[in-house]
TIMI-2910 file (N, C-alpha, C, CB; in pm, 1 decimal, decimal comma, always signed):
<rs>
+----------+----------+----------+----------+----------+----------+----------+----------+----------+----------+----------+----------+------+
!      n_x !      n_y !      n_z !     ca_x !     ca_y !     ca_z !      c_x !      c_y !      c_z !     cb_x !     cb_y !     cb_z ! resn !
+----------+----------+----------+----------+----------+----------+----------+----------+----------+----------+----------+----------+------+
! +10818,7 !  +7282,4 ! +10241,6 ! +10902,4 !  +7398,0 ! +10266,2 ! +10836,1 !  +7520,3 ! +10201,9 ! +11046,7 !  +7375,7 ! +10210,5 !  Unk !
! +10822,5 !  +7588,2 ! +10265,4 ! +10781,3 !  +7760,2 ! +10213,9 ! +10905,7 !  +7858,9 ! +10245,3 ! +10629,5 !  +7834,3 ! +10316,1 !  Unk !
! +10935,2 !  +7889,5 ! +10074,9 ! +11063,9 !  +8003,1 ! +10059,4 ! +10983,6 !  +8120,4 !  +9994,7 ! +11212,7 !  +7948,3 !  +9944,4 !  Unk !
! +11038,7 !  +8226,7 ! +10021,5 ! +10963,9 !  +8344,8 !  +9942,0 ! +11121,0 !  +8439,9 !  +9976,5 ! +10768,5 !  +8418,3 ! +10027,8 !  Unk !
! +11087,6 !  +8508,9 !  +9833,8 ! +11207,2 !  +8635,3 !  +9763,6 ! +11143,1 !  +8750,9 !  +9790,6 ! +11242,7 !  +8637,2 !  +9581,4 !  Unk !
! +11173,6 !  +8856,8 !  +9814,1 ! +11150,4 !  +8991,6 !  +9814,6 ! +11147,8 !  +9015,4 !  +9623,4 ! +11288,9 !  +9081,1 !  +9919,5 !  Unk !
! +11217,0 !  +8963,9 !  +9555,4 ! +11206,3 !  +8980,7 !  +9439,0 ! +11067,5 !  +8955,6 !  +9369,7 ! +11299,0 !  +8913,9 !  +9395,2 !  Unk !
! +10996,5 !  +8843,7 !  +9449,2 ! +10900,8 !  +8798,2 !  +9367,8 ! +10764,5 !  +8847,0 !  +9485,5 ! +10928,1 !  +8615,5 !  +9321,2 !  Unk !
! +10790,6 !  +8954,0 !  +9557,0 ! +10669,8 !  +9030,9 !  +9603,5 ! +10652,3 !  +9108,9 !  +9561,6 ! +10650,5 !  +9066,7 !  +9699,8 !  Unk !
! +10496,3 !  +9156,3 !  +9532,9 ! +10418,2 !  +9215,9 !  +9446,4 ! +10392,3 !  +9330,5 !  +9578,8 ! +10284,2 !  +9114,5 !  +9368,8 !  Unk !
! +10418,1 !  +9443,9 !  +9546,6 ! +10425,6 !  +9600,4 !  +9656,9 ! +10244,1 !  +9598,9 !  +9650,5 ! +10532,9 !  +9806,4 !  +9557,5 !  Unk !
! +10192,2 !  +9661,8 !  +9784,2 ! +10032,8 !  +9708,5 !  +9783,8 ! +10053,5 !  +9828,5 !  +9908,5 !  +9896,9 !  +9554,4 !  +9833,2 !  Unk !
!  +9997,9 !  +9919,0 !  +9867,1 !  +9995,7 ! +10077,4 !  +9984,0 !  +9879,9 !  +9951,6 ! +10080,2 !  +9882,5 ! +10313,0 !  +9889,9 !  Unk !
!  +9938,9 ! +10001,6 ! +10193,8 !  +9799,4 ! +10017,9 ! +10356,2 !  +9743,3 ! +10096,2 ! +10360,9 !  +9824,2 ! +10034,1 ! +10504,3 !  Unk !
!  +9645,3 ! +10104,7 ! +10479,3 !  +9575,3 ! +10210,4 ! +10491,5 !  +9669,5 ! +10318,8 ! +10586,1 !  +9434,1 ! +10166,5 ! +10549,6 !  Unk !
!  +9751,9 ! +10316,5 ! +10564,4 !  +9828,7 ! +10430,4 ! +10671,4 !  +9938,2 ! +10493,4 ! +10566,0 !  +9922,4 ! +10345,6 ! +10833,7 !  Unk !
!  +9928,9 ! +10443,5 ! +10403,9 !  +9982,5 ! +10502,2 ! +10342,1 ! +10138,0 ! +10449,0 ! +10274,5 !  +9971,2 ! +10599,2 ! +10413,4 !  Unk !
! +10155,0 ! +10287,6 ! +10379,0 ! +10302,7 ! +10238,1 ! +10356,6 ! +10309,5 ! +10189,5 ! +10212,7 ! +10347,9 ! +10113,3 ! +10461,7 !  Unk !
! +10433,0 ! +10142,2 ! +10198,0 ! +10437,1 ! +10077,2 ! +10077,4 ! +10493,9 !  +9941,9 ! +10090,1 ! +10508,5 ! +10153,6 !  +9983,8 !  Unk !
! +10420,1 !  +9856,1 ! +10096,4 ! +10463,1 !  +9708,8 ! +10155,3 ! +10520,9 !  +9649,9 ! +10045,3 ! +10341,6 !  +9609,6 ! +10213,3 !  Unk !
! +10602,5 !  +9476,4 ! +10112,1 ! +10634,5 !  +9411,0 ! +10018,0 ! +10585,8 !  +9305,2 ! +10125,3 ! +10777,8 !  +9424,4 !  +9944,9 !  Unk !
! +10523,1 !  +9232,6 ! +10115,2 ! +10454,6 !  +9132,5 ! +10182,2 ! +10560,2 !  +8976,3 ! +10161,0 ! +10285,2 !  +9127,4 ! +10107,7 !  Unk !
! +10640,5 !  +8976,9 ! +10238,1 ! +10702,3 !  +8841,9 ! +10213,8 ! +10643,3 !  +8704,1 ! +10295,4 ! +10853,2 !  +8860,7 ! +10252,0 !  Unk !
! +10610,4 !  +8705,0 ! +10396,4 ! +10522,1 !  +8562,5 ! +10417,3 ! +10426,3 !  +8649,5 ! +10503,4 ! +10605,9 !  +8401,9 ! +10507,0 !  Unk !
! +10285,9 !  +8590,6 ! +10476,4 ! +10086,5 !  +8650,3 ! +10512,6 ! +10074,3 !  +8537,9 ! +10488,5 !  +9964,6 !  +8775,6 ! +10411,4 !  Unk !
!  +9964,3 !  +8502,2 ! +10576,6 !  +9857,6 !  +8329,1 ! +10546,0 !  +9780,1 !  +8365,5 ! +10422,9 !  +9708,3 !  +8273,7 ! +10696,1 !  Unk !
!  +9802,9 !  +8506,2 ! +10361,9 !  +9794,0 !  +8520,2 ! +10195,2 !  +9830,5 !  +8427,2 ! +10142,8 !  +9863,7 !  +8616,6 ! +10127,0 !  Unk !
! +10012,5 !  +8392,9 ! +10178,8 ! +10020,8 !  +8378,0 ! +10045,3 ! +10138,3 !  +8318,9 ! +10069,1 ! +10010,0 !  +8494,0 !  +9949,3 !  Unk !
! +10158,1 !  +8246,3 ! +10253,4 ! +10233,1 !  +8143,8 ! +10286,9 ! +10150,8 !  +8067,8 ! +10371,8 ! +10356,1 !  +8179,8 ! +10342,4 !  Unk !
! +10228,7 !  +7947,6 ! +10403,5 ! +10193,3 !  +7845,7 ! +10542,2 ! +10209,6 !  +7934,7 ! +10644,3 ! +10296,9 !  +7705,5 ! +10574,6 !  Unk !
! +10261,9 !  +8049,5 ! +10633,8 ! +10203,8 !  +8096,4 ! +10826,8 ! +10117,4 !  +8141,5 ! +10871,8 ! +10256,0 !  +8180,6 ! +10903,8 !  Unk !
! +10071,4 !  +8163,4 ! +11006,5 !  +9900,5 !  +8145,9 ! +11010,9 !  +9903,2 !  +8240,2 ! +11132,9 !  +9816,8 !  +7963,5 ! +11041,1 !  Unk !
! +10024,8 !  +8275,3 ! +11250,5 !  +9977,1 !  +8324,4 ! +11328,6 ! +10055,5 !  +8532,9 ! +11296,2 ! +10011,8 !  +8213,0 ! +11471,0 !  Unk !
! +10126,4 !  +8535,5 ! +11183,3 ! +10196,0 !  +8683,9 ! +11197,1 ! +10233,7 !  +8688,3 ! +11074,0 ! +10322,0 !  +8712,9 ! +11302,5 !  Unk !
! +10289,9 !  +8805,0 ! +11042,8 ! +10348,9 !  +8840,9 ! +10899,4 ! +10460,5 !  +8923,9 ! +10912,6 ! +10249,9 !  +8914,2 ! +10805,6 !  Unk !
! +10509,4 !  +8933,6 ! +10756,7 ! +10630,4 !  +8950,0 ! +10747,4 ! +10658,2 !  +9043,0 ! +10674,8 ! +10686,0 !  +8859,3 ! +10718,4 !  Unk !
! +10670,8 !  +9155,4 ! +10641,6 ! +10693,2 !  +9264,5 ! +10511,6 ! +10804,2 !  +9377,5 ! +10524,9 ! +10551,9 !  +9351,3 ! +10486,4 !  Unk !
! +10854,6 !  +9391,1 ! +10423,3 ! +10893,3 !  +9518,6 ! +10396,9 ! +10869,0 !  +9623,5 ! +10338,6 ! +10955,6 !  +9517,5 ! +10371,7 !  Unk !
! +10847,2 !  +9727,9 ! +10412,3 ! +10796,2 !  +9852,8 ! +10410,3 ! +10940,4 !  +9933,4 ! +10348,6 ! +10733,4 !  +9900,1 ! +10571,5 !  Unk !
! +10868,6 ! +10066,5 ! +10249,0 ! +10971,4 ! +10179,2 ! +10180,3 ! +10906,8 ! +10310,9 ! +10223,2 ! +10983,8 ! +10171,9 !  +9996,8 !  Unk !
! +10961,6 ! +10390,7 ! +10304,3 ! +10872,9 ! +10513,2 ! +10304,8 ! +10994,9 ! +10559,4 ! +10242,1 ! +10801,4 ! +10589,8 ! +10449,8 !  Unk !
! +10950,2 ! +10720,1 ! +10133,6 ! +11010,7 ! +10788,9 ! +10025,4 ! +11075,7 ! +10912,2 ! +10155,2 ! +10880,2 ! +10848,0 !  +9876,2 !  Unk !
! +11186,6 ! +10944,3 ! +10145,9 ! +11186,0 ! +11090,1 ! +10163,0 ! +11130,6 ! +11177,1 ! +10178,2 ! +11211,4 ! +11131,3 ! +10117,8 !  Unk !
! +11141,4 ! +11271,2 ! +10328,8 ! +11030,9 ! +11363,3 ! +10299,0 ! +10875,6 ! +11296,8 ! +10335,3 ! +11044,1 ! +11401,3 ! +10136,3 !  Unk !
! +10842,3 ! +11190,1 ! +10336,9 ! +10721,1 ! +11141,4 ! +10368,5 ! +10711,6 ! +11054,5 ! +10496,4 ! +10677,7 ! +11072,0 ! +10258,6 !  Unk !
! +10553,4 ! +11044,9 ! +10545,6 ! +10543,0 ! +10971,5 ! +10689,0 ! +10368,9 ! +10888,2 ! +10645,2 ! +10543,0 ! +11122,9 ! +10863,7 !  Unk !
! +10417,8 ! +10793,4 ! +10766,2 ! +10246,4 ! +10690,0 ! +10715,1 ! +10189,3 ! +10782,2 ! +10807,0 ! +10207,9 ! +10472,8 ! +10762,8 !  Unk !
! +10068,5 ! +10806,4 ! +10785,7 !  +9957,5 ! +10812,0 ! +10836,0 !  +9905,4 ! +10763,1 ! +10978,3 !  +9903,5 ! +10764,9 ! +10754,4 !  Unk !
!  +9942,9 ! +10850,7 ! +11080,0 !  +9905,5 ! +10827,1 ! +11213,5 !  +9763,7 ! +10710,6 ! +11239,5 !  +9873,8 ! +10981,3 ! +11269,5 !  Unk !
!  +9809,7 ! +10595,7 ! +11319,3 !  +9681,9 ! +10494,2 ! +11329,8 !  +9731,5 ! +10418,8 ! +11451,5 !  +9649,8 ! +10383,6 ! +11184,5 !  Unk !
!  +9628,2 ! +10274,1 ! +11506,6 !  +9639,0 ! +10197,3 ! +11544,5 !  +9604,5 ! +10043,4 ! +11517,8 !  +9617,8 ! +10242,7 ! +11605,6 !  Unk !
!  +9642,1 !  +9954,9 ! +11575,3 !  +9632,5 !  +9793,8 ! +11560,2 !  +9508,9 !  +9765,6 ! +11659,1 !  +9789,2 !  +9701,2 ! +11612,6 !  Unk !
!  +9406,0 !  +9756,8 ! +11638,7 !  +9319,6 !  +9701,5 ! +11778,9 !  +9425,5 !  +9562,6 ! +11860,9 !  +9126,2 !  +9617,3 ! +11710,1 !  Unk !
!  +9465,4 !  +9489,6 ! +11765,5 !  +9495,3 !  +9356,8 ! +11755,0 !  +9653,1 !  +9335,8 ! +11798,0 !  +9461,4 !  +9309,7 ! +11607,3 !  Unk !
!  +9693,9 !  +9340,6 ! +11678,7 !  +9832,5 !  +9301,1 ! +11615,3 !  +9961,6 !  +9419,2 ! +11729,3 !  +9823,9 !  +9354,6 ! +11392,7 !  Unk !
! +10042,7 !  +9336,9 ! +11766,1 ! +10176,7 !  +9393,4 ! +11796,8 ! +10229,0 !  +9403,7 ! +11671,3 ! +10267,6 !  +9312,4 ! +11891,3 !  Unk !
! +10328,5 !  +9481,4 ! +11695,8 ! +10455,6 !  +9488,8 ! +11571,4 ! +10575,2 !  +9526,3 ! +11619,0 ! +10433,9 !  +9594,7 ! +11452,3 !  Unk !
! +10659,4 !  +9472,2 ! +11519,6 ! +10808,8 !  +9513,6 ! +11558,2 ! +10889,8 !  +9581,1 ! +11452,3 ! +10890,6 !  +9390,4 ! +11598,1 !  Unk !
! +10997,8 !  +9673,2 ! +11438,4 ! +10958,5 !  +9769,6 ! +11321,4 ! +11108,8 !  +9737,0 ! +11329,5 ! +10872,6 !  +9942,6 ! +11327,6 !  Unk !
! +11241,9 !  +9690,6 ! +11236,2 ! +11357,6 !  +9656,3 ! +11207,6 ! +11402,9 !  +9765,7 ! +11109,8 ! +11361,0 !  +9519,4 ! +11161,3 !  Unk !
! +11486,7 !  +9851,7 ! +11152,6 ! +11519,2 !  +9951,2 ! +11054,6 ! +11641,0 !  +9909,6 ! +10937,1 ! +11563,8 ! +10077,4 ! +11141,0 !  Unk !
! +11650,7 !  +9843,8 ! +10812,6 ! +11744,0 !  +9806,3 ! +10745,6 ! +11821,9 !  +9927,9 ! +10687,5 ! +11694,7 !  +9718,1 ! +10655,8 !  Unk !
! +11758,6 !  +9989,8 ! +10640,8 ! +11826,5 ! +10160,6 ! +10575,0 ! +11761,5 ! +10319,6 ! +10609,8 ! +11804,5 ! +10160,5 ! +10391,1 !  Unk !
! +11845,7 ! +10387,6 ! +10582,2 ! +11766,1 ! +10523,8 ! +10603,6 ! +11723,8 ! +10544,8 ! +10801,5 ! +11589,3 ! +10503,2 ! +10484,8 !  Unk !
! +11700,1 ! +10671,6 ! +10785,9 ! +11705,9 ! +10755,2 ! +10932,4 ! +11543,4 ! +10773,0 ! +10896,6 ! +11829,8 ! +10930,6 ! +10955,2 !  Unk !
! +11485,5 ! +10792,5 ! +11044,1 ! +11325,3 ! +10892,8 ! +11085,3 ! +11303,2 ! +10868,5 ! +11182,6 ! +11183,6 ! +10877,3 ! +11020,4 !  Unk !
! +11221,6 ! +10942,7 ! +11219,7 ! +11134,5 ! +10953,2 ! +11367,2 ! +11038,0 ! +10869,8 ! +11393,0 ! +11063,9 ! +11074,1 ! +11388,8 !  Unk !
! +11010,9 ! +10821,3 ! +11463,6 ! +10921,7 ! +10699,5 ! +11492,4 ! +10803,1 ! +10772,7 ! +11602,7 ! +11025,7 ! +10553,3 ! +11571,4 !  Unk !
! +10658,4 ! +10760,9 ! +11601,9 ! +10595,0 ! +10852,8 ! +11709,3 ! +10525,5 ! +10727,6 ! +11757,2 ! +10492,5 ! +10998,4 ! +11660,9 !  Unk !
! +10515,4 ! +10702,4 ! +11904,6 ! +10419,1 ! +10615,4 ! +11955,6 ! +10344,8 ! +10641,5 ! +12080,0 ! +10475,3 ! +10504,1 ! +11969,5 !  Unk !
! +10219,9 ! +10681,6 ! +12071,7 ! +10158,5 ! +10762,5 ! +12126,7 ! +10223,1 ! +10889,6 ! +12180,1 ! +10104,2 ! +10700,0 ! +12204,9 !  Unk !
! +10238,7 ! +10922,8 ! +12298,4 ! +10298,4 ! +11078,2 ! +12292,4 ! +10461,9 ! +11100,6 ! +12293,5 ! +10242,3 ! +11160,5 ! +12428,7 !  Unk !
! +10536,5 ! +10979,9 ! +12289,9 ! +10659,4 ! +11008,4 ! +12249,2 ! +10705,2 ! +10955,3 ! +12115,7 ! +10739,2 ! +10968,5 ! +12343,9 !  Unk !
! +10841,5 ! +11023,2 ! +12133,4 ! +10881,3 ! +11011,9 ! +11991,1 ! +11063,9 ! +10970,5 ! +11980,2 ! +10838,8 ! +11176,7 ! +11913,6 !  Unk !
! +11117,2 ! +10903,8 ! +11889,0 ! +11231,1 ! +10821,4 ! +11905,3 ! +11250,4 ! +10867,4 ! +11789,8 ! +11234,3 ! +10671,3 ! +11937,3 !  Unk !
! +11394,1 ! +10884,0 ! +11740,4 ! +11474,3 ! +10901,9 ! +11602,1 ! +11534,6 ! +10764,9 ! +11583,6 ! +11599,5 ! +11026,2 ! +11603,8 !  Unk !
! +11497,1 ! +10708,2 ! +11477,3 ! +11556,5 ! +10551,5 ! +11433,9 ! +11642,7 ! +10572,0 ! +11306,9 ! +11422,5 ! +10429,1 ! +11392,2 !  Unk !
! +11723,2 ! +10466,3 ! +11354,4 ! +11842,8 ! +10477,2 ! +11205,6 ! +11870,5 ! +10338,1 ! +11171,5 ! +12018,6 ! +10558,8 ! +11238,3 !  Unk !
! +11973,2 ! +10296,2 ! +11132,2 ! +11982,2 ! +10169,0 ! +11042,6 ! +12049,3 ! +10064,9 ! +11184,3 ! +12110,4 ! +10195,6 ! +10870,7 !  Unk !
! +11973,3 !  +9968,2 ! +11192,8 ! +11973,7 !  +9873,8 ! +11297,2 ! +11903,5 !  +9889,5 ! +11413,3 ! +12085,2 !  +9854,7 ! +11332,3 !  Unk !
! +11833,6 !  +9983,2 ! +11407,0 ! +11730,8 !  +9994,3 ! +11538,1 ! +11631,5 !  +9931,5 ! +11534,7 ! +11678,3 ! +10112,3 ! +11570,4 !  Unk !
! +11538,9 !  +9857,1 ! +11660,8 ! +11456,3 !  +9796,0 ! +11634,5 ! +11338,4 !  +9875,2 ! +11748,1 ! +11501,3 !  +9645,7 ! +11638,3 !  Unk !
! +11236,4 !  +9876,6 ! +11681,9 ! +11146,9 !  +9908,3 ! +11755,3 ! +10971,6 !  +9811,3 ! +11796,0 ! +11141,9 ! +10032,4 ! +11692,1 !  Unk !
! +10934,2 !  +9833,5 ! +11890,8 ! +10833,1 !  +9751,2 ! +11969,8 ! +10677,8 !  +9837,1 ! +11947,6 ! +10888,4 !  +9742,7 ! +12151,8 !  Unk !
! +10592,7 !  +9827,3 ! +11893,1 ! +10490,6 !  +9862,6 ! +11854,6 ! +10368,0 !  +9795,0 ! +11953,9 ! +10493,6 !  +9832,7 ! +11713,6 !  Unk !
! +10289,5 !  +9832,2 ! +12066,3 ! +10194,0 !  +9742,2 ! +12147,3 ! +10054,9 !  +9755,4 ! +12041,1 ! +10165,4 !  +9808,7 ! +12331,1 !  Unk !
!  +9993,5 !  +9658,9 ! +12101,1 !  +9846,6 !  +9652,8 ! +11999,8 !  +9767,2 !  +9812,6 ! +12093,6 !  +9715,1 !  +9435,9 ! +12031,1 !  Unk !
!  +9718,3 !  +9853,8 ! +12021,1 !  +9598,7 !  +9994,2 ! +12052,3 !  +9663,6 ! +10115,1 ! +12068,4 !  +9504,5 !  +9985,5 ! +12198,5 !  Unk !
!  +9871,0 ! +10094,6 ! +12032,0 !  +9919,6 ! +10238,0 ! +12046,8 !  +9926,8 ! +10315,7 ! +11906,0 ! +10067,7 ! +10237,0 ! +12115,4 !  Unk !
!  +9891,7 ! +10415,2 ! +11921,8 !  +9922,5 ! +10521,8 ! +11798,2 ! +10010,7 ! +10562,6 ! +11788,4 !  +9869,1 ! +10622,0 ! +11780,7 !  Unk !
! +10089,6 ! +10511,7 ! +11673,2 ! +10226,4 ! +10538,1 ! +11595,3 ! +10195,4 ! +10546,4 ! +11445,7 ! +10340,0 ! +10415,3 ! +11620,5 !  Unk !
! +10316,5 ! +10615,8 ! +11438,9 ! +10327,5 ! +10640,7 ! +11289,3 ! +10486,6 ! +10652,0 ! +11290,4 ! +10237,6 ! +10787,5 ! +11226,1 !  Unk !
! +10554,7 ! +10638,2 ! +11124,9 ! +10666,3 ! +10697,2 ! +11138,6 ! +10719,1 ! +10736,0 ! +10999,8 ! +10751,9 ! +10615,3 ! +11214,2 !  Unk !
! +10804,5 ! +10888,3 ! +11019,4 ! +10828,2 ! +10977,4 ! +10924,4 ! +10972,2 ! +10954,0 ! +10874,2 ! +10802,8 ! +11113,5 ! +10975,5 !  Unk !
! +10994,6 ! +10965,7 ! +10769,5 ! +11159,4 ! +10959,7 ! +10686,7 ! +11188,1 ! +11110,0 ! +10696,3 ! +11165,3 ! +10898,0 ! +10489,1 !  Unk !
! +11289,6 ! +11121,8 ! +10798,5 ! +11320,7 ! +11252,0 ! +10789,7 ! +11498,2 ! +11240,5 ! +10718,5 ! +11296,9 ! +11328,4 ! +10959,8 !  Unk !
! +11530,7 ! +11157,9 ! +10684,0 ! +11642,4 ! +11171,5 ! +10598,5 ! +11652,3 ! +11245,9 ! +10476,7 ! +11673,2 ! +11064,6 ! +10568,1 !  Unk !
! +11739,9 ! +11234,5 ! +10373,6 ! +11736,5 ! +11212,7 ! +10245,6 ! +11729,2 ! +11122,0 ! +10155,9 ! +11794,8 ! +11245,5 ! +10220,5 !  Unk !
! +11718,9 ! +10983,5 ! +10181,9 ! +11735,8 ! +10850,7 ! +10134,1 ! +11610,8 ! +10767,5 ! +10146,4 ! +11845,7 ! +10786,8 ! +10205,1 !  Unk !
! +11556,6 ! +10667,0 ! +10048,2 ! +11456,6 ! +10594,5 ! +10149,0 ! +11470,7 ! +10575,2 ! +10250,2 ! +11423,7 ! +10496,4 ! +10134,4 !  Unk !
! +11393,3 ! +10495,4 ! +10342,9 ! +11362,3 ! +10463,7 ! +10486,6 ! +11298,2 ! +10340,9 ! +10416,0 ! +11263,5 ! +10578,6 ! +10596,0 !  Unk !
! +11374,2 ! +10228,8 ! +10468,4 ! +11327,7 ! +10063,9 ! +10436,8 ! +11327,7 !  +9988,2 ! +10611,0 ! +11482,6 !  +9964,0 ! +10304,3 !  Unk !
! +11212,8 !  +9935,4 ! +10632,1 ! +11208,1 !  +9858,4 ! +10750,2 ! +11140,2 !  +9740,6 ! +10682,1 ! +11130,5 !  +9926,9 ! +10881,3 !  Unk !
! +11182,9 !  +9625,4 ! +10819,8 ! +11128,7 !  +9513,9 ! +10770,4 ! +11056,0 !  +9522,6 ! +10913,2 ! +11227,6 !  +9379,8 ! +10715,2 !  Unk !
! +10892,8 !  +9505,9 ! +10876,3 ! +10786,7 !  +9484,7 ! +10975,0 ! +10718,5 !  +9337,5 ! +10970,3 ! +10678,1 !  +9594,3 ! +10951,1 !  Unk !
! +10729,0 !  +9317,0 ! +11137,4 ! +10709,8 !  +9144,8 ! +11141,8 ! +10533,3 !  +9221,5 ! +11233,7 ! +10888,6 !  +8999,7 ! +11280,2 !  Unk !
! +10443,4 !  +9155,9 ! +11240,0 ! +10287,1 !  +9166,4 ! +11320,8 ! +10238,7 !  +9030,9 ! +11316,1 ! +10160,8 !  +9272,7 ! +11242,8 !  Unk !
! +10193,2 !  +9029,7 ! +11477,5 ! +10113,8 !  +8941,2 ! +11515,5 ! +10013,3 !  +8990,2 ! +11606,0 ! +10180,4 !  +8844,9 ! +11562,6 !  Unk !
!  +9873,0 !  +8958,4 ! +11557,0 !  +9844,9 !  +8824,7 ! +11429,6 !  +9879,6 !  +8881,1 ! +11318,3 !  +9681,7 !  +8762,2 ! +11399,6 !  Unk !
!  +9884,3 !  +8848,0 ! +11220,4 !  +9937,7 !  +8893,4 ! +11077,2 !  +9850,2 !  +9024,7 ! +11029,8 !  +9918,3 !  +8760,3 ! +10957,3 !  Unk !
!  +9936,5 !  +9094,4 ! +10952,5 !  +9883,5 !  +9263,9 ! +10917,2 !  +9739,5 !  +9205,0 ! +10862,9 !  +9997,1 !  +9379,0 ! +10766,1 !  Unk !
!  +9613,2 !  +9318,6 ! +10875,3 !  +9493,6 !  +9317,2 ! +10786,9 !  +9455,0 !  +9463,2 ! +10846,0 !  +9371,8 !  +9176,5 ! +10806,7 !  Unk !
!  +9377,0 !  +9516,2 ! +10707,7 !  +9338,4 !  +9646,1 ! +10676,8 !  +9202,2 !  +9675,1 ! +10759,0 !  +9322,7 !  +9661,1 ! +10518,1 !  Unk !
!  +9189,9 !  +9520,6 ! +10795,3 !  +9049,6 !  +9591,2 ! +10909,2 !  +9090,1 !  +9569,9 ! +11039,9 !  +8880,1 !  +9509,2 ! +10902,4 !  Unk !
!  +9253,2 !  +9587,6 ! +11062,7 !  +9249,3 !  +9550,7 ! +11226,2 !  +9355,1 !  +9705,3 ! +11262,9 !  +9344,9 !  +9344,6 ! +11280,0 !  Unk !
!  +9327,9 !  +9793,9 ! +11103,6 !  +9446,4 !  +9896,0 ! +11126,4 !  +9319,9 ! +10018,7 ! +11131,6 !  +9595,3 !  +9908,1 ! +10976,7 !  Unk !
!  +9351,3 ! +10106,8 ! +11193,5 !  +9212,4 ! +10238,7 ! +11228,4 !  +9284,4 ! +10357,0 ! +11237,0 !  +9112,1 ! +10228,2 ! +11394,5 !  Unk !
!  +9291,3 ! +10447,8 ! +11137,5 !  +9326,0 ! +10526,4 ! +11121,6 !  +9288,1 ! +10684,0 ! +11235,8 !  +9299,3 ! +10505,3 ! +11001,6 !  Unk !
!  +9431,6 ! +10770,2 ! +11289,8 !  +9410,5 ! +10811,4 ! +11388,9 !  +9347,9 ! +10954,5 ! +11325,1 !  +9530,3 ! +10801,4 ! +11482,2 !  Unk !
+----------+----------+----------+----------+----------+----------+----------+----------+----------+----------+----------+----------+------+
</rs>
């Protein structure tokens, strides 16, 4: 059995500037084909426009309001929205609230810093 806590994940910035909490990666679980994290963007702040050569993603909004950009459009997300990320589109997304902005981001194949290319 593989259990993992958000309590007992250790936070690391991406290259797009997020602030992860990595809850299951073939880091640092038995899964092998996607990953699992939660992301905090601060108020006032946005990641860093990029793309996935690779990896889809799906972006689960748990708290906090922002704008989501994926390639030339753009969506306002709030708490329970889920959004669809394709591999090679350029997105980014900004906390335009007052509150954090917490999503839980699932990618397959699992997140890595050389499959993310900054736009």
């Amino acid at each position: 059995m593989d259990i993992r806590n958000l309590n007992s994940a250790h936070p690391y910035i991406t290259k797009d500037s997020s602030k992860i909490f990595e809850l299951c990666h073939p880091v640092n679980s038995k899964v092998t084909n996607l990953s699992l994290a939660i992301a905090d963007i601060e108020a006032g702040h946005a990641t860093k426009p990029h793309i996935h050569k690779k990896s889809e993603e799906i972006y689960y909004i748990l708290d906090g309001k922002g704008s989501m950009y994926i390639d030339d459009e753009r969506g306002e997300v709030n708490l329970g929205d889920c959004v669809f990320i394709p591999p090679g589109a350029k997105h980014w997304i900004e906390n335009n609230g007052k509150d954090k902005l917490v999503i839980l981001c699932t990618s397959s194949p699992a997140y890595s810093h050389d499959d993310t290319e900054l736009i």
